[in-house]
C-alpha positions in Angstrom: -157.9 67.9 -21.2 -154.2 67.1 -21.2 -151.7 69.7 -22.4 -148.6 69.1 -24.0 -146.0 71.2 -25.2 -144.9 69.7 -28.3 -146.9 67.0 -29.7 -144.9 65.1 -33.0 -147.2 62.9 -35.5 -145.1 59.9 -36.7 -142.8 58.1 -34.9 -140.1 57.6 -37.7 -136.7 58.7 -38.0 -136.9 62.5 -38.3 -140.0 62.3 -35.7 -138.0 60.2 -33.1 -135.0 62.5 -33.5 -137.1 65.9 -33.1 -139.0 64.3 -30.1 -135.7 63.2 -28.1 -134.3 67.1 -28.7 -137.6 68.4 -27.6 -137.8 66.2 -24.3 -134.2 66.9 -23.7 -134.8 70.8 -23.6 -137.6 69.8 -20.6 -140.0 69.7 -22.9 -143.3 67.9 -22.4 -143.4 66.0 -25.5 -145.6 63.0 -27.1 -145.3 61.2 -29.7 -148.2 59.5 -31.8 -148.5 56.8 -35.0 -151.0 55.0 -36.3 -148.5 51.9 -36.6 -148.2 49.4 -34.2 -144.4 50.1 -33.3 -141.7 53.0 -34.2 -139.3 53.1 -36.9 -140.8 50.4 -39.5 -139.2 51.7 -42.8 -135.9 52.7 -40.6 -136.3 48.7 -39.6 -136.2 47.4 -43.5 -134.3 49.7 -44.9 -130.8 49.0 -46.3 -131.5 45.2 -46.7 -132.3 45.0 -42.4 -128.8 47.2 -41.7 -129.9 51.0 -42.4 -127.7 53.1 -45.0 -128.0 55.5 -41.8 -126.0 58.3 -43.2 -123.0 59.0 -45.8 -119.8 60.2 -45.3 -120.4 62.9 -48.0 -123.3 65.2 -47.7 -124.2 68.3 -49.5 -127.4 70.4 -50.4 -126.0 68.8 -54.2 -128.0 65.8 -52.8 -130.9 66.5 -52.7 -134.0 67.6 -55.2 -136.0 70.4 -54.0 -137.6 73.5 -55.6 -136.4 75.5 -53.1 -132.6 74.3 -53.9 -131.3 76.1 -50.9 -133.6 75.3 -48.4 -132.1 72.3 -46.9 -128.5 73.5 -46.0 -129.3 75.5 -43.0 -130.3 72.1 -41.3 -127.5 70.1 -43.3 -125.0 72.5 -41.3 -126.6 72.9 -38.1 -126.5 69.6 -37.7 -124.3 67.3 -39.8 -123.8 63.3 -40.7 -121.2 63.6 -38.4 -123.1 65.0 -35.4 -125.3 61.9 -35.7 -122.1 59.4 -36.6 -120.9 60.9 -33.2 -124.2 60.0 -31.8 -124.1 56.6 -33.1 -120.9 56.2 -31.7 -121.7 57.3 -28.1 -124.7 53.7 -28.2 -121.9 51.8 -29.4 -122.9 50.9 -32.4 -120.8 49.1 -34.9 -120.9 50.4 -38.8 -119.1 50.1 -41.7 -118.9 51.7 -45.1 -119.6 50.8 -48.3 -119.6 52.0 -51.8 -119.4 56.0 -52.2 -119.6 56.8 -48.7 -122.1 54.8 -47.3 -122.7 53.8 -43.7 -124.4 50.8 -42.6 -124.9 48.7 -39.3 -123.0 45.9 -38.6 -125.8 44.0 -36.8 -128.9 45.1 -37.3 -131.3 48.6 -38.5 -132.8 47.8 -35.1 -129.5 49.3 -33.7 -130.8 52.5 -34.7 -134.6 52.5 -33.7 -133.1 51.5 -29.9 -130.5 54.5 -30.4 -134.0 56.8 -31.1 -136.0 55.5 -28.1 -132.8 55.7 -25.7 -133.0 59.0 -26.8 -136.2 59.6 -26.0 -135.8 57.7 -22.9 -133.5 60.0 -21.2 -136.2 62.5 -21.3 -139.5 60.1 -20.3 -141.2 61.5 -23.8 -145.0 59.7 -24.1 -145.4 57.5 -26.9 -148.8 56.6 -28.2 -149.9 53.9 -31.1 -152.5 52.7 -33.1 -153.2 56.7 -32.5 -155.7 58.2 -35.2 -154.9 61.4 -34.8 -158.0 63.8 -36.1 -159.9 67.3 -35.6 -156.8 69.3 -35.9 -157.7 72.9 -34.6 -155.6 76.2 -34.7 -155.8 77.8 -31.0 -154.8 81.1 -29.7 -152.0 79.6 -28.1 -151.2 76.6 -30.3 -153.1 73.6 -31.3 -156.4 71.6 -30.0 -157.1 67.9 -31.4 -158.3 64.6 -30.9 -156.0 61.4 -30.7 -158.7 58.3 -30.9 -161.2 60.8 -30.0 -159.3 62.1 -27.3 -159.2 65.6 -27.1 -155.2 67.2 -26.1 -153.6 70.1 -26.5 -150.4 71.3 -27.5 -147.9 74.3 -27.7 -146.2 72.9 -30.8 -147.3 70.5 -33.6 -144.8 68.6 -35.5 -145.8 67.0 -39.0 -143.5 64.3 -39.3 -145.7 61.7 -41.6 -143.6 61.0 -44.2 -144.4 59.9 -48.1 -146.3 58.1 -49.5 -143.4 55.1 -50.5 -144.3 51.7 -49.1 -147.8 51.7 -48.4 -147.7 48.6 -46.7 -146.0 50.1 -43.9 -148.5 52.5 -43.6 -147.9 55.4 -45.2 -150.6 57.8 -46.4 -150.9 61.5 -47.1 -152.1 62.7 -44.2 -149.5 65.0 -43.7 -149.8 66.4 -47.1 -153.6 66.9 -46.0 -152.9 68.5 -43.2 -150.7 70.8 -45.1 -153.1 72.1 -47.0 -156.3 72.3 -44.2 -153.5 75.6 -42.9 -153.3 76.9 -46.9 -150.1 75.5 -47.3 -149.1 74.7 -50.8 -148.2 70.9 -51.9 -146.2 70.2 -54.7 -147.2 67.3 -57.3 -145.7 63.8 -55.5 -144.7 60.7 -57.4 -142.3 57.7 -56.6 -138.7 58.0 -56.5 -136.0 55.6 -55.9 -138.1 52.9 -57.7 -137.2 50.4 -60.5 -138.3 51.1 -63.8 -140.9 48.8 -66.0 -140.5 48.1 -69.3 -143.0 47.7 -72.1 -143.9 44.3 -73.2 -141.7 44.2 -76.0 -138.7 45.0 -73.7 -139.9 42.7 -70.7 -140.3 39.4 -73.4 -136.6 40.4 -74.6 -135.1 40.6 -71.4 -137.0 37.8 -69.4 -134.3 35.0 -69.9 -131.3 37.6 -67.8 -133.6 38.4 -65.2 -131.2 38.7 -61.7 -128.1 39.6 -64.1 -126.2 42.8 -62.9 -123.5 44.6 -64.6 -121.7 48.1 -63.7 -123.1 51.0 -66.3 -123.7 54.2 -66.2 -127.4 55.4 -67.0 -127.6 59.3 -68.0 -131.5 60.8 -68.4 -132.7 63.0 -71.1 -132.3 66.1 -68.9 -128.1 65.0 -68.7 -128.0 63.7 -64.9 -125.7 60.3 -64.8 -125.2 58.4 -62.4 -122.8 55.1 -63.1 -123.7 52.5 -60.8 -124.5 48.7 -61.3 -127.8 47.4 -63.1 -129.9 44.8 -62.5 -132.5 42.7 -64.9 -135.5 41.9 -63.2 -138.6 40.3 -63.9 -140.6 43.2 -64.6 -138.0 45.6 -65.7 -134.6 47.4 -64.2 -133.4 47.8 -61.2 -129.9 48.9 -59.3 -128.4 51.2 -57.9 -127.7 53.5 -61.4 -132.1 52.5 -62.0 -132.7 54.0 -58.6 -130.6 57.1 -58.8 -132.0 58.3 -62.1 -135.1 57.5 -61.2 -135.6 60.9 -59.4 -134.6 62.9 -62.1 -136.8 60.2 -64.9 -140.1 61.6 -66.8 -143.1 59.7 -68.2 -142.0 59.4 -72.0 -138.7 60.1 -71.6 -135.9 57.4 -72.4 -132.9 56.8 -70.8 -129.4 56.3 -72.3 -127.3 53.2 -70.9 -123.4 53.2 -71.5 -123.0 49.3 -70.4 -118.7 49.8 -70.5 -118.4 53.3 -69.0 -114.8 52.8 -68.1 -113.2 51.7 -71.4 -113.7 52.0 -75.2 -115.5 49.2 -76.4 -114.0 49.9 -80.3 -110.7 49.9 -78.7 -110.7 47.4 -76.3 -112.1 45.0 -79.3 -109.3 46.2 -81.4 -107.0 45.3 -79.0 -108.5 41.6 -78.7 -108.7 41.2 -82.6 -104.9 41.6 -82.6 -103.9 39.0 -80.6 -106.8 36.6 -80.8 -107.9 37.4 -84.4 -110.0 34.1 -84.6 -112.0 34.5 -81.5 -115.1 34.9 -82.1 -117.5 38.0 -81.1 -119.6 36.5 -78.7 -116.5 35.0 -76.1 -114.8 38.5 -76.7 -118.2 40.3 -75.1 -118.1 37.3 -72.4 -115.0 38.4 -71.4 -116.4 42.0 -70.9 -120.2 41.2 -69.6 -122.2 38.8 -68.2 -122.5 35.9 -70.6 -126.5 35.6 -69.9 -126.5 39.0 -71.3 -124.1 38.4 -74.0 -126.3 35.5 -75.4 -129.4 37.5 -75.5 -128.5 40.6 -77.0 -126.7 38.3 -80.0 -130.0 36.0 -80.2 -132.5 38.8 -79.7 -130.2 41.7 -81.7 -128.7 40.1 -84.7 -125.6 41.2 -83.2 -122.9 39.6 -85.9 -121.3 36.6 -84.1 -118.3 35.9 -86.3 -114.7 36.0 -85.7 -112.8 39.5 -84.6 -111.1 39.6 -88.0 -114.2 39.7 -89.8 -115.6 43.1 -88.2 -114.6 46.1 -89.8 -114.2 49.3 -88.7 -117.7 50.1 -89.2 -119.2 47.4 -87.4 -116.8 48.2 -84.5 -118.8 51.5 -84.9 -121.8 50.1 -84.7 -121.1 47.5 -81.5 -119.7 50.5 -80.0 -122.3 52.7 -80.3 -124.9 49.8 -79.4 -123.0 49.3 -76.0 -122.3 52.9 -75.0 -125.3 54.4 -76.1 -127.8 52.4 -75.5 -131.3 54.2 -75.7 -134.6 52.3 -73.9 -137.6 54.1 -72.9 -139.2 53.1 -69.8 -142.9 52.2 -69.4 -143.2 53.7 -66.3 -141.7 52.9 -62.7 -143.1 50.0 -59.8 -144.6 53.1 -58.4 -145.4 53.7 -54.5 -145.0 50.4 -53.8 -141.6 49.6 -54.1 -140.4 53.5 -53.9 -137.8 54.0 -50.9 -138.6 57.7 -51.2 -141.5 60.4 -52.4 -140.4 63.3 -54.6 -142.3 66.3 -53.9 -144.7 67.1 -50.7 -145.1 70.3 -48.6 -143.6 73.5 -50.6 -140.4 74.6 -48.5 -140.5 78.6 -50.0 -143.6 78.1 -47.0 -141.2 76.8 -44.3 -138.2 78.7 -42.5 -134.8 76.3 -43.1 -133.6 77.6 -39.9 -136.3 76.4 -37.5 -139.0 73.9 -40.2 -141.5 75.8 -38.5 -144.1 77.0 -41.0 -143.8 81.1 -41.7 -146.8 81.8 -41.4 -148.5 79.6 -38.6 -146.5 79.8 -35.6 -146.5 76.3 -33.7 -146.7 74.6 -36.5 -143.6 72.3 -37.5 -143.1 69.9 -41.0 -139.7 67.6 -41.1 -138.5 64.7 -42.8 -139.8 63.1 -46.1 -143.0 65.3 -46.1 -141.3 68.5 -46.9 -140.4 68.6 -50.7 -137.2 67.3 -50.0 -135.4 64.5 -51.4 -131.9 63.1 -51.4 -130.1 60.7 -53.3 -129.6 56.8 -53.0 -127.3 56.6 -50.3 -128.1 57.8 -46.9 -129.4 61.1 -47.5 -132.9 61.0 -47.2 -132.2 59.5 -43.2 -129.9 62.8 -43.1 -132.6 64.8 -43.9 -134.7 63.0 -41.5 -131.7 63.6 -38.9 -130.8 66.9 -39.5 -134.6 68.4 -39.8 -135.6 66.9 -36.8 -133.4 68.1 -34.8 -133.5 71.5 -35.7 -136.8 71.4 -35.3 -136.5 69.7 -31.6 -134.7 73.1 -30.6 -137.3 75.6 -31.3 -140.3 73.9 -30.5 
C-alpha cells in the first residue's frame, strides 16, 4: 500500500498553496481532485484575470461565527507575503477599485505560480481521483483513491463550496466533516445576484445591462456603495454582490441611487438656473437616461418643468431616489454564487494550525471552513493564508 505523509483533497487555491508548503518542508505530499485539471474557479475568476488578493485585509472581511478565528492565519501569513510571492514568478498585476489586485495577462498566471510551487518539491498530483472509504488509523488516515487503497500521516480537506456546480463542486467536504462529528453550519449562496418577483422583473425588463453607482444598505444596517447593474432576471453589481452575504429570505433592501449628493438640493440648484427644464432631462443629467424613462413611465413620477415641483414633491423625489426599498425574491443561488456562506464550524478547528482539535491529522482550509470574505479578493486570501499555515504543521 503506498504511504504518504500528507495527502490534500482538492487541488484549488488553498489546496495548491498548502501542498507546495508541505512538499517544501520534505514532505511527501499528494494531491487529489475529481476534476480534470487544477485551479478551475481560480481560472474564471475575476473575468479570466483573478482579483488574487487586496491591498487591505482584515478579519473585518470576513463573515464567520467564530469572528476571530481567521486572524491568526490573516497574520501569519499576509496579502503581502503572497504579493511578494507573485512578484518573485514575475507576474504583472495591477489594481483596481478599493484595493483590488488583478493580473495583467491572464488568472492562468496564478495556477502556473501554484504548480511551480509545487514543482520545486516534486508533490504527486492525481485526477479524475474519487477519493472514498475514508478511515481514522492509529497513526493517521487509511483510504481508497479510485479504489486504491493509501495511506497518509495528514489529511487535508480542501474541497471548497458548493458555488459553481458546474465546475464541480459538491459537499463532500462538508460530508466528510461530519463522518468525524464535526459540526456544519447551515450553507447558502453568497456573492450572487438577486431575483426579483415578477412584478419587479416586468418593470425593469426594458434597463436590463444599465449600471449606475448607489449604495444598497440591508435591513440588518450593512452598506456597501458600489455600482448596480439591471439584469434580465434581477440585480446584479458589485453593491448586489456585497450585500448579498449579509441578505435574508423576506427581507428588503434599501437603495440610495445618488449617495454622494442631495437629490432635493441638487434639483434646487438646477430649478434656479434652468427653471423651465423639465424633470425628466434634469434626472438625465444625474442617471442613466434608460433608467430615467422607466421609472417616469412605470412610476408616475411628475414630468413637468422644475418650477412646477414644490417643496413637497422635491420631498417626495428625494425620498424615492435615496430610499429606495425593493424586496428581493430570492438570489440565482449556487449557480452563479462566487462564494458559499457557512460550512465546517471553526469553534472545532485551531486558527493557529486548521487542524481539527479533536482529531489529530486531520486538516480543513479554504472555502469549506465557515469562512467568508468580502467581494474583492478575500476569499483567495483566505484560501492563501489557510493553506499555508496549514502546509507548516502537517
Amino acid at each position: 500500500m503506498t504511504e504518504y505523509d500528507v495527502i490534500v483533497i482538492g487541488a484549488g487555491a488553498a489546496g495548491l498553496m498548502c501542498a507546495a508548503q508541505a512538499g517544501q518542508r520534505g514532505r511527501r505530499v499528494l494531491v487529489v481532485d475529481h476534476a480534470k485539471k487544477p485551479g478551475r474557479k481560480i481560472l474564471i475568476s475575476g473575468g479570466g484575470r483573478c482579483n488574487f488578493t487586496n491591498y487591505d485585509v482584515t478579519a473585518s472581511n470576513f463573515l464567520c461565527e467564530n469572528p476571530h478565528f481567521v486572524k491568526s492565519a490573516l497574520a501569519q501569513y499576509s496579502q503581502w507575503d503572497f504579493i511578494g510571492l507573485v512578484a518573485t514568478h514575475g507576474v504583472a498585476y495591477h489594481e483596481r477599485d478599493h484595493g483590488q489586485l488583478f493580473c495583467d495577462d491572464s488568472a492562468k498566471d496564478i495556477v502556473n505560480l501554484l504548480l511551480a510551487e509545487c514543482d520545486q518539491a516534486t508533490i504527486s498530483q492525481r485526477y479524475r481521483c474519487e477519493v472514498h472509504d475514508i478511515e481514522q488509523e492509529e497513526a493517521g488516515f487509511r483510504l481508497k483513491l479510485n479504489g486504491e487503497p493509501v495511506r497518509c500521516q495528514s489529511l487535508v480537506v480542501a474541497t471548497g463550496g458548493l458555488s459553481m456546480p458546474k465546475l464541480g463542486a459538491t459537499p463532500f467536504g462538508y460530508q466528510l466533516a461530519e463522518q468525524f462529528g464535526l459540526k456544519v453550519l447551515p450553507t447558502r449562496a453568497a456573492l450572487v445576484p438577486y431575483t426579483l418577483h415578477q412584478e419587479d422583473k416586468t418593470r425593469f425588463a426594458d434597463i436590463s445591462g444599465v449600471s449606475v453607482p448607489c449604495s444598497i444598505t440591508t435591513e440588518s444596517g450593512v452598506c456597501f456603495t458600489e455600482n448596480l447593474l439591471f439584469t434580465h432576471r434581477g440585480l446584479s453589481g458589485p453593491a448586489v454582490l456585497q450585500t448579498s452575504s449579509f441578505w435574508q429570505p423576506g427581507e428588503a433592501v434599501t437603495i440610495d441611487l445618488l449617495p454622494s449628493e442631495s437629490l432635493k438640493d441638487v434639483l434646487v440648484a438646477m430649478r434656479d438656473k434652468h427653471p423651465n427644464q423639465t424633470l425628466k432631462t434634469s434626472l438625465s443629467r444625474l442617471f442613466p437616461k434608460r433608467l430615467v424613462e422607466v421609472l417616469i413611465a412605470r412610476d408616475s413620477l411628475p414630468d413637468k418643468p422644475l418650477k412646477q415641483l414644490d417643496d413637497k414633491q422635491l420631498d417626495q423625489l428625494h425620498h424615492y431616489f435615496h430610499q429606495w426599498s425593493i424586496a428581493p425574491n430570492g438570489t440565482e443561488g449556487y449557480r452563479t454564487a462566487e462564494v458559499t456562506l457557512g460550512g465546517v464550524d471553526t469553534h472545532a478547528i485551531s486558527s493557529k494550525t486548521l487542524e481539527a482539535r479533536d482529531i489529530p491529522g486531520l486538516y480543513f482550509i479554504g472555502e469549506v471552513l465557515d469562512v467568508t470574505g468580502w467581494l474583492g479578493g478575500y476569499n483567495f486570501q483566505w484560501a492563501w493564508s489557510s493553506g499555508w499555515v496549514a502546509g507548516q504543521h502537517v
